[in-house]
N, C-alpha and C positions, 0 to 999 in steps of 0.2 A: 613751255616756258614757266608757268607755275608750278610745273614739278622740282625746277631748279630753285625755282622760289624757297618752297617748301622744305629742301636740303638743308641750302643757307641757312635760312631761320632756325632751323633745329640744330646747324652747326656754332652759330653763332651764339652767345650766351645775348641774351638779352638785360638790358642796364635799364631800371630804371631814369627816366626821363629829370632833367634838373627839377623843374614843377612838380613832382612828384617825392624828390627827396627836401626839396624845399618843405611841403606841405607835412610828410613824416614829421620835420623837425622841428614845424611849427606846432605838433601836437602833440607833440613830448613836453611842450611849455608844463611847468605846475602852477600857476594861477595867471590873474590878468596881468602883474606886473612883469612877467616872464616873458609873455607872451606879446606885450607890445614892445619890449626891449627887441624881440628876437626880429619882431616885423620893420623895426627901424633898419636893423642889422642890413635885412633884405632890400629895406627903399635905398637906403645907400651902397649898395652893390649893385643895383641896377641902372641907379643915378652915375655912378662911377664908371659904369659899363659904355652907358648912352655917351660922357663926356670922352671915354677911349675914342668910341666913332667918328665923332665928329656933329651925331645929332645935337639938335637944339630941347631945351627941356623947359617945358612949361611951369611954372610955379603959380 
């Protein structure tokens, strides 16, 4: 079974993870005003997310 494993994964192109392209993009900021603009960006996409679900969000 880990040989088939092994296949797949080598067939399959692997994608960075969203936290991962998040984090890229947070570090291409050029100074701190960039840079908390960008993490705003991010609280309200995931705030936006949470309200898609149906969760509750603590403030």
């Amino acid at each position: 079974m880990s040989s088939l494993k092994k296949i797949l994964r080598n067939l399959v192109p692997s994608f960075p993870s969203q936290r991962e392209r998040d984090e890229a993009w947070l570090n291409e900021s050029s100074d701190l005003y960039e840079l908390e603009a960008r993490m705003a960006v991010l609280d309200r996409r995931g705030r936006q997310a949470q309200l898609n679900s149906g969760a509750t969000i603590a403030y």
